[in-house]
SEZADREN-174171 format. One record per residue: residue in three letters; z, y, x of N, C-alpha, C in turn. Coordinates in steps of 0.001 Angstrom, whole numbers, plus 500000, padded with zeros to 6 digits. Layout:
! SEZADREN-174171
ALA / Z / Y / X / Z / Y / X / Z / Y / X
...
This chain:
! SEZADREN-174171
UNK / 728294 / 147344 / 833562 / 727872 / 146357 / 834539 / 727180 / 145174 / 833886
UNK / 727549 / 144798 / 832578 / 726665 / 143053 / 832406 / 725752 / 144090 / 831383
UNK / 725736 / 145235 / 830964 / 724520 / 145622 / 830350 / 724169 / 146914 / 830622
UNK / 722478 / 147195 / 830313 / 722257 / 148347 / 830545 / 722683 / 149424 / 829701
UNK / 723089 / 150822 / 830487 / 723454 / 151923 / 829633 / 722624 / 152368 / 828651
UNK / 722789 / 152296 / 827236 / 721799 / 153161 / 826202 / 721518 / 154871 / 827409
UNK / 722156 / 155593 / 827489 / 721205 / 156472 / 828371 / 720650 / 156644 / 829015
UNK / 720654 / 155049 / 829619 / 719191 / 154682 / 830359 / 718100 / 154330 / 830033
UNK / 718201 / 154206 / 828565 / 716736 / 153768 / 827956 / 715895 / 154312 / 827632
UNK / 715512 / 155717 / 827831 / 714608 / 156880 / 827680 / 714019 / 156429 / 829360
UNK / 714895 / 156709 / 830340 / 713973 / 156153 / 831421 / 713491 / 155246 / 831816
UNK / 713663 / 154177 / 830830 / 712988 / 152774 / 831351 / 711793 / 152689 / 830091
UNK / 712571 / 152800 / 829131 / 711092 / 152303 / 827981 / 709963 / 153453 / 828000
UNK / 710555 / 155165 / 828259 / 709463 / 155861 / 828189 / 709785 / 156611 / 827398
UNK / 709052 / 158030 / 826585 / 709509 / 159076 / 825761 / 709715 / 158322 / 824051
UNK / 708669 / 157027 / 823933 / 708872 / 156598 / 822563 / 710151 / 156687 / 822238
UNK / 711147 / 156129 / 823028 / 712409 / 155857 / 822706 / 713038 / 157073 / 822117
UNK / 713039 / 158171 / 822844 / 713649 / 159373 / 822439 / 712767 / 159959 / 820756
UNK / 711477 / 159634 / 820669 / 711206 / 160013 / 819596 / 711198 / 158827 / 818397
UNK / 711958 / 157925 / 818416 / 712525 / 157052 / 817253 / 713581 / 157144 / 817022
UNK / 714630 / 158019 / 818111 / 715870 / 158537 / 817999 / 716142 / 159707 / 817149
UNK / 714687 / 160671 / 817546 / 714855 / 161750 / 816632 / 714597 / 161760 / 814970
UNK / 713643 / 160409 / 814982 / 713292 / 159831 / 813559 / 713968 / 159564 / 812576
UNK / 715671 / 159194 / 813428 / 716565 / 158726 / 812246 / 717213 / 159408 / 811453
UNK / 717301 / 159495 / 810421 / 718255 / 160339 / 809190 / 719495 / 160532 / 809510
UNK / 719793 / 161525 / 809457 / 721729 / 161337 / 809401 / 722624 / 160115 / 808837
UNK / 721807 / 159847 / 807977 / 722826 / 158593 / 807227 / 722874 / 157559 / 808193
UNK / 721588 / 157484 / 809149 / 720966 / 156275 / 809647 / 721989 / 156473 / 811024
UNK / 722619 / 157382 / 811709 / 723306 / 158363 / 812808 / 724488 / 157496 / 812707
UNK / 724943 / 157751 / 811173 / 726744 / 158053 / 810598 / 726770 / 156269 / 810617
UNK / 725585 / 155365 / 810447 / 726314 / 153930 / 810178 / 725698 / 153568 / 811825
UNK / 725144 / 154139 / 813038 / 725418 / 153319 / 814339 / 726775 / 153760 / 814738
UNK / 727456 / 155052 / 814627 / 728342 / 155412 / 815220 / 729307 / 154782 / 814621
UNK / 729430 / 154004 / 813096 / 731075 / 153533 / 812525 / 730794 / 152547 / 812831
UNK / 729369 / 151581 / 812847 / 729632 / 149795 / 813004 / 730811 / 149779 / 814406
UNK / 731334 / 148983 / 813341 / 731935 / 148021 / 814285 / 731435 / 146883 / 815249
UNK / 731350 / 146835 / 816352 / 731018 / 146075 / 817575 / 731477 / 144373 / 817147
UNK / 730870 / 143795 / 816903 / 731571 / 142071 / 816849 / 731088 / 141001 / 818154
UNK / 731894 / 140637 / 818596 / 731848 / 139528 / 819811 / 731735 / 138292 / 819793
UNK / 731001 / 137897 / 819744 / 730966 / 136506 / 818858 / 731106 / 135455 / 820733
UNK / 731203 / 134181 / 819969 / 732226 / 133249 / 820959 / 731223 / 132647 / 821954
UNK / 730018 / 133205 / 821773 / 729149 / 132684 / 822541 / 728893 / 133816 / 823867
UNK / 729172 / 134912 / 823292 / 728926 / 136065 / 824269 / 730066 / 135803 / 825752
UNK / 731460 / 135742 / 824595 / 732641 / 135389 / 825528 / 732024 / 134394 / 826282
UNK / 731532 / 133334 / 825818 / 731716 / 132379 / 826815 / 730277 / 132798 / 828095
UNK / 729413 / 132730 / 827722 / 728515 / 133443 / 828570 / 729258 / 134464 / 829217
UNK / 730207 / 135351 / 829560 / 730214 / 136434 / 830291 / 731070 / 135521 / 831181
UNK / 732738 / 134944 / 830681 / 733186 / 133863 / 831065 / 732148 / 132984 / 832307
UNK / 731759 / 132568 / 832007 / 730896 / 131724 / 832551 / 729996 / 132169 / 833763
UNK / 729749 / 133417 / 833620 / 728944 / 134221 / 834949 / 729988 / 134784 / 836137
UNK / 731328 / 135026 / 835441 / 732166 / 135320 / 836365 / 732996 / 134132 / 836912
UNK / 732623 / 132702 / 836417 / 733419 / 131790 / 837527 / 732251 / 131372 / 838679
UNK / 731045 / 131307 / 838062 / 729763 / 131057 / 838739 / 730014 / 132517 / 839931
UNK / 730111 / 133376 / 839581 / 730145 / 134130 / 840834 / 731174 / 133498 / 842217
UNK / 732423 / 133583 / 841430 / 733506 / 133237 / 842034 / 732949 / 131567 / 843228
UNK / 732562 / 130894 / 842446 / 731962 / 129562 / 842825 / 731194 / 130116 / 844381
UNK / 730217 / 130832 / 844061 / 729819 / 131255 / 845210 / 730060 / 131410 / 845940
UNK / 731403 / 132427 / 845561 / 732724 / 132708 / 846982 / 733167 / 131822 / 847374
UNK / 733346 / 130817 / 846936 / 734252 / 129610 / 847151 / 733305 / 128966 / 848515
UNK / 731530 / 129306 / 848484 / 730532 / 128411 / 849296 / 730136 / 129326 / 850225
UNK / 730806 / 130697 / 850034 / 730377 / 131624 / 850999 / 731914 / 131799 / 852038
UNK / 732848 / 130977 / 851601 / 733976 / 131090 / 852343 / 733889 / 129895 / 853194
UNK / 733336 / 129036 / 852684 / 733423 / 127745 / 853837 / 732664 / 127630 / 854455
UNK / 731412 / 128718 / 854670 / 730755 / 128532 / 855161 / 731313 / 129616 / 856983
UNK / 731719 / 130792 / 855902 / 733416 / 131519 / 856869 / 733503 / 130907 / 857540
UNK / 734775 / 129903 / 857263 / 735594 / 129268 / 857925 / 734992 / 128569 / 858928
UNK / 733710 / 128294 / 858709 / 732852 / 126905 / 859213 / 732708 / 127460 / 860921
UNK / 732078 / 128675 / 860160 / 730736 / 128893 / 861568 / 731251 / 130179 / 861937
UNK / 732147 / 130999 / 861067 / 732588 / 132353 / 862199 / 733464 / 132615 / 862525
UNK / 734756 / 132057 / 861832 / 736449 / 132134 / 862134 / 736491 / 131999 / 863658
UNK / 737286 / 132546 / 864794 / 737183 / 132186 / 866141 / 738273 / 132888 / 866822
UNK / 738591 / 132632 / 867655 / 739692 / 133318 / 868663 / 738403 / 134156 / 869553
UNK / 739270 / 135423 / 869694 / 738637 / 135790 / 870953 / 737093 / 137106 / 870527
UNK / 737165 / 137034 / 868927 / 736440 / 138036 / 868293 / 737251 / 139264 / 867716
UNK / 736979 / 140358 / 867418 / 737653 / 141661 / 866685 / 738163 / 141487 / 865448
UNK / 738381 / 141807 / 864547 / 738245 / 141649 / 863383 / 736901 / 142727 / 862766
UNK / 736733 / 143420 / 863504 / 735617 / 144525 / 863015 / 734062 / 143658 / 863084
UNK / 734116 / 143096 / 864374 / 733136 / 142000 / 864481 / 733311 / 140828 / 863563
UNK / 733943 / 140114 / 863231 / 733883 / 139360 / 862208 / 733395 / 139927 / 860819
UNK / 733787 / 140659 / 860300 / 733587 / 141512 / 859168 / 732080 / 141879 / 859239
UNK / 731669 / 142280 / 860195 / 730489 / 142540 / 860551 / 729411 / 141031 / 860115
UNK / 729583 / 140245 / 861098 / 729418 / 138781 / 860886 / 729352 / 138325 / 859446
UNK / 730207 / 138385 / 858608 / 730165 / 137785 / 857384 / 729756 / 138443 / 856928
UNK / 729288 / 139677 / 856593 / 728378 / 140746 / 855965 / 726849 / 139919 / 856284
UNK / 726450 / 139781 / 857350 / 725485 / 139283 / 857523 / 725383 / 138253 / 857146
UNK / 725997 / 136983 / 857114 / 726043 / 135659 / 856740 / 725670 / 135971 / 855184
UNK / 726183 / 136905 / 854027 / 726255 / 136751 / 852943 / 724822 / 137012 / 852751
UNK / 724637 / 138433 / 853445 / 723084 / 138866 / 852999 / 722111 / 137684 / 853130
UNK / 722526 / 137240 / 854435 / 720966 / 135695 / 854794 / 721204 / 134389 / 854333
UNK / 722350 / 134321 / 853454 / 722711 / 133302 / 852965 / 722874 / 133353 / 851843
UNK / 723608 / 134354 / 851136 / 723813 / 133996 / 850027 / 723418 / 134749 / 848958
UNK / 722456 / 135833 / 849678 / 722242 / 136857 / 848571 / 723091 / 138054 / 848352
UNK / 723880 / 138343 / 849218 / 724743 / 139035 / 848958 / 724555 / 140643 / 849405
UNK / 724071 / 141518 / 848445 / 723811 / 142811 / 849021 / 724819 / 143853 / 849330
UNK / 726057 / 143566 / 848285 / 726544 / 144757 / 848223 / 728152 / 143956 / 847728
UNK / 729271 / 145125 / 847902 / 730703 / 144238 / 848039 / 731158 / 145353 / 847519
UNK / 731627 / 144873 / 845887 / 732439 / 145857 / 845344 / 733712 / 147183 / 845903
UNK / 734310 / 146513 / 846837 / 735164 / 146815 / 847975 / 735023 / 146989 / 849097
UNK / 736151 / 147575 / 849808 / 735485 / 147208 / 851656 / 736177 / 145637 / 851599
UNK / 735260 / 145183 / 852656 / 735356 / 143760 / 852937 / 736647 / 144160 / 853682
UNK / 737840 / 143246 / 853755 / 738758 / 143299 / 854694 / 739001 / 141983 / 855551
UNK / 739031 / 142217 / 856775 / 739782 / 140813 / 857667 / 740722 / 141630 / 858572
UNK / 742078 / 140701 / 857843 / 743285 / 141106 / 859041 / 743479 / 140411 / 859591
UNK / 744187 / 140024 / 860470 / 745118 / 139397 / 861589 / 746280 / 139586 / 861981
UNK / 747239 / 138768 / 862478 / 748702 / 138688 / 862868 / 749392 / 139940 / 862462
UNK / 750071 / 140842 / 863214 / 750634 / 141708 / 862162 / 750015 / 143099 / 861303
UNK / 748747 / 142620 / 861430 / 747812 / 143285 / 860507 / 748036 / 143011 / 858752
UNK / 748247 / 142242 / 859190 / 748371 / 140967 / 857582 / 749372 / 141851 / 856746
UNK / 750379 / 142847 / 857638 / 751418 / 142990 / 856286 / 751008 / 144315 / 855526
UNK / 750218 / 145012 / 856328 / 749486 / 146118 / 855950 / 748588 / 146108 / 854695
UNK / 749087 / 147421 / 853437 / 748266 / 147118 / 852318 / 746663 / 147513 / 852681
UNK / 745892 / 146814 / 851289 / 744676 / 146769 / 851198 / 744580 / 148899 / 851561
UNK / 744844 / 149675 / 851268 / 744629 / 151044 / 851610 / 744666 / 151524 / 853076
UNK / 745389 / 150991 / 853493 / 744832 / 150879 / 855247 / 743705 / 150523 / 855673
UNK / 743898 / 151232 / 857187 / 742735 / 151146 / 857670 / 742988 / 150647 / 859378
UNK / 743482 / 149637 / 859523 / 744652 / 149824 / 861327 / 743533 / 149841 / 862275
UNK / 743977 / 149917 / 863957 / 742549 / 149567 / 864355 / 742539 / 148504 / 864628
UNK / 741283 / 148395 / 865046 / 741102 / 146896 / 865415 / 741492 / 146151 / 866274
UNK / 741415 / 144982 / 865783 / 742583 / 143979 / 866470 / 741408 / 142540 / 867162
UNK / 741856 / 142060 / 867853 / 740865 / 140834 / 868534 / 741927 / 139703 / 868104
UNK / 741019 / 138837 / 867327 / 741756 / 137754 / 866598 / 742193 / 136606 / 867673
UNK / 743389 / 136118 / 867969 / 744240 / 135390 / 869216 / 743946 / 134020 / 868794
UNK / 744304 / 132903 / 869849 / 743819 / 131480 / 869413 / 744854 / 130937 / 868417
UNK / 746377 / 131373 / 868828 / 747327 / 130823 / 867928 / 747653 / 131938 / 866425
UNK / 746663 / 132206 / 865912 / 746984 / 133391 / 865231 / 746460 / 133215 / 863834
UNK / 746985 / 134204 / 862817 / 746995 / 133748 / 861201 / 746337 / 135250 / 860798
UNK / 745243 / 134844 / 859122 / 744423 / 135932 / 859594 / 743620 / 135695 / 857851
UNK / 743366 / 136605 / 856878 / 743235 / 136673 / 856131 / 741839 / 137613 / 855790
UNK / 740848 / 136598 / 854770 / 739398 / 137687 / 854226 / 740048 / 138106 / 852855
UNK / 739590 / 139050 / 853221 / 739397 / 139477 / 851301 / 738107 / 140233 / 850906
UNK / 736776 / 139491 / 850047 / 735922 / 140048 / 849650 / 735824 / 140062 / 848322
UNK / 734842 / 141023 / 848123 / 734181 / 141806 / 846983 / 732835 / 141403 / 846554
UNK / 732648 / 140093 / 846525 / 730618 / 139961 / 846868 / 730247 / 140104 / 845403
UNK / 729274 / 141127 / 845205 / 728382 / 140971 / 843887 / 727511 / 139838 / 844167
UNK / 727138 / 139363 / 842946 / 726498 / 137988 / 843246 / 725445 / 138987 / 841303
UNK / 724317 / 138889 / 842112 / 723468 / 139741 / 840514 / 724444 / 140777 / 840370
UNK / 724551 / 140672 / 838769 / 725341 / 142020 / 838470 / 726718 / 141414 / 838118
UNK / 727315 / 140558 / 838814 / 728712 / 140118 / 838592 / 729618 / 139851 / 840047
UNK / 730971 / 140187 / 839779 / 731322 / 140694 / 841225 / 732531 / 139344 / 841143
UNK / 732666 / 138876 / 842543 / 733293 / 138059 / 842865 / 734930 / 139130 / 843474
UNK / 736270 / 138353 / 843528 / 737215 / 138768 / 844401 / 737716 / 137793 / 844621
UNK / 737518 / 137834 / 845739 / 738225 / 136159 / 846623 / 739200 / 136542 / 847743
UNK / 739885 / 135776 / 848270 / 740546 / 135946 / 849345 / 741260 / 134637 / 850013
UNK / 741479 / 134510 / 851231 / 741943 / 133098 / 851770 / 742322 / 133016 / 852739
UNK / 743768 / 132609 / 853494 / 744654 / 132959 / 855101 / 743695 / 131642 / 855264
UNK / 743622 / 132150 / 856759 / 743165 / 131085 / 857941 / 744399 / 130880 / 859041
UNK / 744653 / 130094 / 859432 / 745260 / 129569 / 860712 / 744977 / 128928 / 861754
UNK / 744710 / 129494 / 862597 / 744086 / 129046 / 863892 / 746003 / 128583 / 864674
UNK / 745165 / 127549 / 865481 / 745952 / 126594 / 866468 / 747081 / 125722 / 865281
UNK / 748246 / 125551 / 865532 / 749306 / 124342 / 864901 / 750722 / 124942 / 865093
UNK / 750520 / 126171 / 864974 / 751217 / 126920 / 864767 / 752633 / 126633 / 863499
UNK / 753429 / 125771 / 862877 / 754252 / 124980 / 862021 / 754232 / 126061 / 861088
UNK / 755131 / 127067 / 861199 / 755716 / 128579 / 860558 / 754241 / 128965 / 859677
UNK / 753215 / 128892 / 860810 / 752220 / 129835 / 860170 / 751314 / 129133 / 859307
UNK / 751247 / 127799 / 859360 / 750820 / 126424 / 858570 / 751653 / 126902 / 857177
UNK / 752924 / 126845 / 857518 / 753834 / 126813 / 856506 / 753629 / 128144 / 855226
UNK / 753532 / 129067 / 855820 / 753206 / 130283 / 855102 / 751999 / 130633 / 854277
UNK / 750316 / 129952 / 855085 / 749605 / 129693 / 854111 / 749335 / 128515 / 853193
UNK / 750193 / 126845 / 853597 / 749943 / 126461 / 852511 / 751060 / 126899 / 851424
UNK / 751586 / 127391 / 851348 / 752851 / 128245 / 850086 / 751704 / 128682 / 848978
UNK / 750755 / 129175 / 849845 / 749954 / 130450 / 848833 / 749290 / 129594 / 847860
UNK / 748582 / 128696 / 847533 / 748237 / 128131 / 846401 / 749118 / 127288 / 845514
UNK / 750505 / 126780 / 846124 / 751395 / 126307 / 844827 / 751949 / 127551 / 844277
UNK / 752079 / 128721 / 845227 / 752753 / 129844 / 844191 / 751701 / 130261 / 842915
UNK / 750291 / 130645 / 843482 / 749448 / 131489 / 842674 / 749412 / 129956 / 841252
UNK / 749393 / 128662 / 841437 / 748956 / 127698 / 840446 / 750365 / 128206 / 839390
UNK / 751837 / 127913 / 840137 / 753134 / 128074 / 839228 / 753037 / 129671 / 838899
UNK / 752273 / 130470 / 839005 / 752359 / 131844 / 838247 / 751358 / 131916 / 837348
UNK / 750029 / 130924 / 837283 / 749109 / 130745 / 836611 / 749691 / 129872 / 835485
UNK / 750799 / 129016 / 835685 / 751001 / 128164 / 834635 / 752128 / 128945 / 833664
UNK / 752739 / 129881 / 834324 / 753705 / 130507 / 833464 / 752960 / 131350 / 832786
UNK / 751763 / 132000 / 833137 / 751008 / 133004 / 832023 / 750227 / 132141 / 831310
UNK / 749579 / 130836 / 831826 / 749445 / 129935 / 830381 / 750085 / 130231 / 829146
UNK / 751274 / 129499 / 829363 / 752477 / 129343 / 828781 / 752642 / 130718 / 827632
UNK / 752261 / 131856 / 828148 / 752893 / 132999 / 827732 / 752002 / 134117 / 827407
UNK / 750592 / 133764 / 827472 / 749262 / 134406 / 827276 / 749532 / 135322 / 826460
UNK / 749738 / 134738 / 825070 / 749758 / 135908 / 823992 / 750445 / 136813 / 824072
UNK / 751562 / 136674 / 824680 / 752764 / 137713 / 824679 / 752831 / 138672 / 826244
UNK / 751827 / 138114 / 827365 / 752509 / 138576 / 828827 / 751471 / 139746 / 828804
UNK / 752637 / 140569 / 829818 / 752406 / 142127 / 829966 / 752260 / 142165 / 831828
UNK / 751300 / 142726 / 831948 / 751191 / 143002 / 833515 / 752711 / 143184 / 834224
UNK / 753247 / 143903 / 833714 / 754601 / 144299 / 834129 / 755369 / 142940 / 834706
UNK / 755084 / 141828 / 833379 / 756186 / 141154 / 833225 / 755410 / 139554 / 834075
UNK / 754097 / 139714 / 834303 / 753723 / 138934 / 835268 / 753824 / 138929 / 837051
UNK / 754009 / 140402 / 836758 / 754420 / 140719 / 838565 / 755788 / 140539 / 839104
UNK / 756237 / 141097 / 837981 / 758164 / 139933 / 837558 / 757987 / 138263 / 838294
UNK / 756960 / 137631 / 837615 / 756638 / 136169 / 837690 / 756655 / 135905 / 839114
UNK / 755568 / 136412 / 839414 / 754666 / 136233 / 840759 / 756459 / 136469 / 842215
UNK / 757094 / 137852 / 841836 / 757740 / 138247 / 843183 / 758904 / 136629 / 842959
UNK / 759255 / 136139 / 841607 / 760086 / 135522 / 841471 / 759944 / 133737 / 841892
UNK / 758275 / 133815 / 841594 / 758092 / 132271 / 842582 / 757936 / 132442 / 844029
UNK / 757516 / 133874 / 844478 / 757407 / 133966 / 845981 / 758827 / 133702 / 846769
UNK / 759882 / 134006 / 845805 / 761177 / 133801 / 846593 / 761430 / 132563 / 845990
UNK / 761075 / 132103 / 845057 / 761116 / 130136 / 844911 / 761109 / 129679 / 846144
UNK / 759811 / 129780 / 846658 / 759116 / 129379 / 847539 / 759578 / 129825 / 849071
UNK / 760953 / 130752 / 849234 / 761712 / 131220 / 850300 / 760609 / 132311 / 851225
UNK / 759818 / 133116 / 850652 / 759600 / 134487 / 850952 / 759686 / 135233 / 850014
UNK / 758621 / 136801 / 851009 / 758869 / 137830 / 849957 / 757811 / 138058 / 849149
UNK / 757358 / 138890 / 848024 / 756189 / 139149 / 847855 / 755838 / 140602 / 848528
UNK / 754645 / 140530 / 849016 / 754006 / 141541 / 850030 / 753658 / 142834 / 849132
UNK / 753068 / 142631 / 848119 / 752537 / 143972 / 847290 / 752921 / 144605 / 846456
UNK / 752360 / 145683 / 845940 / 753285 / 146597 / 844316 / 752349 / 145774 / 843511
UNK / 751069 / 144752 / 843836 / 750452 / 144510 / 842744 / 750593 / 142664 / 842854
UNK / 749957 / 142201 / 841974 / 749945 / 140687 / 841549 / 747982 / 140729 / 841489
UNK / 747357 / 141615 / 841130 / 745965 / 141421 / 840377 / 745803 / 142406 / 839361
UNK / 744345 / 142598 / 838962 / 743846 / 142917 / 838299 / 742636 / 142819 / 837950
UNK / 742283 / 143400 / 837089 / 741230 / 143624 / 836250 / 739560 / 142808 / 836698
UNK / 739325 / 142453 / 836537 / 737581 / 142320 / 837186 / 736631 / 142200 / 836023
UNK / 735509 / 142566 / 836376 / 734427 / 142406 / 835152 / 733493 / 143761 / 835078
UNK / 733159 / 144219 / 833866 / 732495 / 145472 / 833155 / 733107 / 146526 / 833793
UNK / 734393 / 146787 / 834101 / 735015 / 148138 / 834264 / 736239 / 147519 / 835929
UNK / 735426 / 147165 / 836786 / 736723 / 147015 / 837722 / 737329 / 148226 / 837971
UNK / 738199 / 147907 / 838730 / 739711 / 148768 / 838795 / 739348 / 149842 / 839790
UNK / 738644 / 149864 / 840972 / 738210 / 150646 / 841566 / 737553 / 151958 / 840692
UNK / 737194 / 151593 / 840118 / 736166 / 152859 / 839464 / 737211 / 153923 / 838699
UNK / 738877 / 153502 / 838086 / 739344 / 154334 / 837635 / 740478 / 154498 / 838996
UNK / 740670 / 155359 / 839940 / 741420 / 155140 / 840769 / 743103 / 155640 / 841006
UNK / 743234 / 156417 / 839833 / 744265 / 156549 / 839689 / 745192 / 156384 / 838969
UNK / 744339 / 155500 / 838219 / 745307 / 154250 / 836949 / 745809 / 153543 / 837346
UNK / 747255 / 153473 / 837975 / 748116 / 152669 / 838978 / 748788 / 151451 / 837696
UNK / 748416 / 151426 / 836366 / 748916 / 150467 / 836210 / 748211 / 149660 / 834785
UNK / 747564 / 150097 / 833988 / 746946 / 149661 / 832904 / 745967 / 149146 / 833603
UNK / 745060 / 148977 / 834502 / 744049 / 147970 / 835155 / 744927 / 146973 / 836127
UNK / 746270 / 147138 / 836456 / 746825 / 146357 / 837396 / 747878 / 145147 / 836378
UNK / 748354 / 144375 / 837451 / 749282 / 143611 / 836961 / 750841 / 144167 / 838304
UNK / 750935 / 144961 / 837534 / 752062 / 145527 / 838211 / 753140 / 146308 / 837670
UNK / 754095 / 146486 / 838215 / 754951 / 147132 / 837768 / 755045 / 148308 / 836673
UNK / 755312 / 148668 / 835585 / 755226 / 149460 / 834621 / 754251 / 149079 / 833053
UNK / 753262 / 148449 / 833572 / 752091 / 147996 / 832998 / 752848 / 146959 / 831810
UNK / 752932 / 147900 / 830662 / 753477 / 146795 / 829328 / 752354 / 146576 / 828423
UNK / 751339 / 146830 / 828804 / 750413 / 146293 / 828039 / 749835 / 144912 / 828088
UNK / 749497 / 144376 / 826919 / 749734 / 143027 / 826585 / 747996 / 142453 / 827299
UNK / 748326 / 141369 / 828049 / 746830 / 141331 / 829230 / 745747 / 141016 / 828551
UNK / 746008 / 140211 / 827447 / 744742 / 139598 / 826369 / 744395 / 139974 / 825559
UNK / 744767 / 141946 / 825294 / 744415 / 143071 / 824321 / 742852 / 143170 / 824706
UNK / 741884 / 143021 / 824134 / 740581 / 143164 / 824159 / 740077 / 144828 / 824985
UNK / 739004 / 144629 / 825561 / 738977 / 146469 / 826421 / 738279 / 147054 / 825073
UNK / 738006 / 148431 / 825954 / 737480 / 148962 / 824796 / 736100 / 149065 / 824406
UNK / 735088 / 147648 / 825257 / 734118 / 146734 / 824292 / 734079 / 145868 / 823634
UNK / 735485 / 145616 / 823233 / 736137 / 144979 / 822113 / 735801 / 143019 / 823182
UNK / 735792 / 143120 / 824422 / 735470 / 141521 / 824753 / 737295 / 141443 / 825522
UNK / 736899 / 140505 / 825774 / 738500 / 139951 / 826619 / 737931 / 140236 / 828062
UNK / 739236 / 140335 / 828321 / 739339 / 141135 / 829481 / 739748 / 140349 / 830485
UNK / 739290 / 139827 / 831518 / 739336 / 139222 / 832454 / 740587 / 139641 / 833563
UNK / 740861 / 138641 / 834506 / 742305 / 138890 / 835751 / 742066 / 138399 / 836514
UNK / 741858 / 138954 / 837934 / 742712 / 138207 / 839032 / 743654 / 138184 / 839564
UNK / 744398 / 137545 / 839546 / 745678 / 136645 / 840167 / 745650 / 136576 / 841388
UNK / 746560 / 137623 / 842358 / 746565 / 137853 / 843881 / 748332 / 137288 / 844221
UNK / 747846 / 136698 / 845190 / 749444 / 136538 / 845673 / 749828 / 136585 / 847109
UNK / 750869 / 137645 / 847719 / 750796 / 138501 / 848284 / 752439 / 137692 / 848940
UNK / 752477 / 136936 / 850453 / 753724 / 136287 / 850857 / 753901 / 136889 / 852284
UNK / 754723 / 137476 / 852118 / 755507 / 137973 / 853641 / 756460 / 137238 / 854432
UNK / 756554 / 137116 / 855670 / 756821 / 136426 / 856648 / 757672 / 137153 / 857366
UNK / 758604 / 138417 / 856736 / 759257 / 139679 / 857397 / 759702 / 138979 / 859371
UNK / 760625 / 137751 / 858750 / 760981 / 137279 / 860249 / 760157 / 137792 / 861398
UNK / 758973 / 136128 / 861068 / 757777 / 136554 / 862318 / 756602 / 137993 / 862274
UNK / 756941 / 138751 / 861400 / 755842 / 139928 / 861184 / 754837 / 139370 / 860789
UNK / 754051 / 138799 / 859437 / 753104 / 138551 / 859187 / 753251 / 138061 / 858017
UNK / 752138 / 137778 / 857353 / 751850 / 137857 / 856171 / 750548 / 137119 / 855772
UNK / 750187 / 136845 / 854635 / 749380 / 135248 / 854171 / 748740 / 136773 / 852526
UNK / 747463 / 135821 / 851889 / 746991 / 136623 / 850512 / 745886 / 135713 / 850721
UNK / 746362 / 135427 / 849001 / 745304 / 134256 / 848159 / 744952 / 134943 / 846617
UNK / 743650 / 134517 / 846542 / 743695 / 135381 / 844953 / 742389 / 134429 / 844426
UNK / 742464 / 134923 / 843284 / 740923 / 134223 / 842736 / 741358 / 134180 / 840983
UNK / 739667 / 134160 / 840401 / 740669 / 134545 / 838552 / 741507 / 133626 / 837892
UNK / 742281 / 134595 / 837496 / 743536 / 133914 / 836531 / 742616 / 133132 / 835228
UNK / 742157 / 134028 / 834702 / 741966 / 133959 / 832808 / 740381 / 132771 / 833201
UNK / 739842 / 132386 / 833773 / 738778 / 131504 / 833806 / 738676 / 130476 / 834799
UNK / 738375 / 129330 / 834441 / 738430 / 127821 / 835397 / 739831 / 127733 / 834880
C-alpha cells in the first residue's frame, strides 16, 4: 500500500526493466536477495505522519456527519448512503477499506460481522459510524456514538468512551516495550468495568497501515489486539517498519440493550 509492487514495474516502466533484470550476474542476484532492508527515522516518521493526516481527515469528515446528516426519522441504510456521498464530494473519498457501518439503538450491540436489517434512526436514540476512508493511498479507521435527544443513560454511555480509550492508551504508554495484544485487551475489558460497563467485543484494535487486517482474514489474532495474541505490539512487520494500532473501545449497556464504539490510532498523535 505506501509503495509500488517491484512486479509491477515491468508494466509501468516497459520491457527495459525486465531486460536489466536479465543483465545481472548471479553474484549481483545473491547480494539484492541478502541486503538487509534499513529504516531509517525519517521514513518512520513520514509514514507516521501520513497516517495521522489521514485520520485528521476523518476527524473533518465526521463533523461534517454530525453537522448536516445525523437525523431522526432516516434508515440507517440511507444515512450510510448519505455519507458515502458527502465523502466522495467533499472529501475525496473514493473508496472505504471496509463496509461503512451505521448502527442504531439495539443495533449497536451487534458485531462489526453482521449484517441486521435496517433500522430508521428514532429522535431519542444512540447510534454509532464506523468508517474505513482511504484518503490517497492511506486508510483512515474512525468511529464515533452519536446521541440524539437528552436522553441521561445514553449521554452517559457515550461520554465513558473517550476517558476509557485515553486510560488504555496511557497504560500501553507506560508498557510499550513489553505489551502483547493479549495483554492489552486484558487492559481495555478492565477499564470498561472501571468505568461500570461491559466491554462489547473479542477485539480492542488492530493493525492499520501496509498490510490491514482485512486482507489476512483468518488471522484471528496476530493482526488483532485480542485475546491469545502474545506477540509483543512494537515487534517491527515483516518490512522491518513499526507497525501501527488502532485502539477500539467497545461499551455495553446490557441493562438498556445498547451499546456505544470509539476508536482512532493508538501508536500516533
Amino acid at each position: 500500500m505506501f509503495q509500488i509492487a517491484t512486479s509491477l514495474l515491468p508494466n509501468i516502466m516497459g520491457t527495459s526493466t525486465t531486460t536489466m533484470t536479465e543483465t545481472k550476474t548471479e553474484t549481483e542476484k545473491t547480494d539484492v536477495k541478502t541486503e538487509e532492508k534499513i529504516v531509517t527515522a525519517q521514513e518512520e516518521q513520514e509514514r507516521a505522519n501520513y497516517l495521522l493526516d489521514a485520520q485528521s481527515k476523518a476527524v473533518s469528515l465526521f463533523a461534517e456527519i454530525e453537522e448536516k446528516l445525523i437525523r431522526p426519522g432516516i434508515s440507517e441504510k440511507q444515512l450510510s448512503d448519505e455519507i458515502h456521498a458527502l465523502g466522495e464530494k467533499r472529501h475525496g473519498v473514493r473508496t472505504h477499506w471496509h463496509k461503512r457501518v451505521v448502527r442504531s439503538g439495539p443495533n449497536t450491540l451487534l458485531p462489526f460481522e453482521d449484517n441486521p436489517p435496517d433500522r430508521v434512526i428514532e429522535a431519542d436514540d444512540i447510534l454509532y459510524v464506523d468508517l474505513g476512508p482511504v484518503f490517497e493511498k492511506y486508510e483512515a479507521d474512525f468511529a464515533r456514538t452519536f446521541v440524539l435527544g437528552d436522553d441521561p443513560e445514553k449521554i452517559k454511555l457515550r461520554d465513558s468512551l473517550e476517558p476509557v480509550w485515553r486510560k488504555v492508551k496511557e497504560r500501553f504508554d507506560v508498557e510499550s516495550t513489553t505489551m502483547t495484544g493479549d495483554r492489552l485487551y486484558e487492559i481495555a475489558c478492565e477499564e470498561a468495568k472501571n468505568a461500570g460497563w461491559e466491554f462489547g467485543a473479542w477485539l480492542a484494535g488492530h493493525l492499520v497501515g501496509q498490510f490491514p487486517h482485512e486482507r489476512i482474514p483468518r488471522d484471528k489474532q496476530r493482526l488483532y489486539i485480542t485475546k491469545g495474541n502474545e506477540e509483543v505490539m512494537v515487534t517491527p512487520g515483516s518490512d522491518k517498519h513499526r507497525r501501527h494500532w488502532i485502539l477500539e473501545i467497545h461499551l455495553r449497556d446490557n441493562k438498556n440493550n445498547r451499546a456505544a464504539f470509539f476508536e482512532q490510532l493508538l501508536t500516533v498523535g
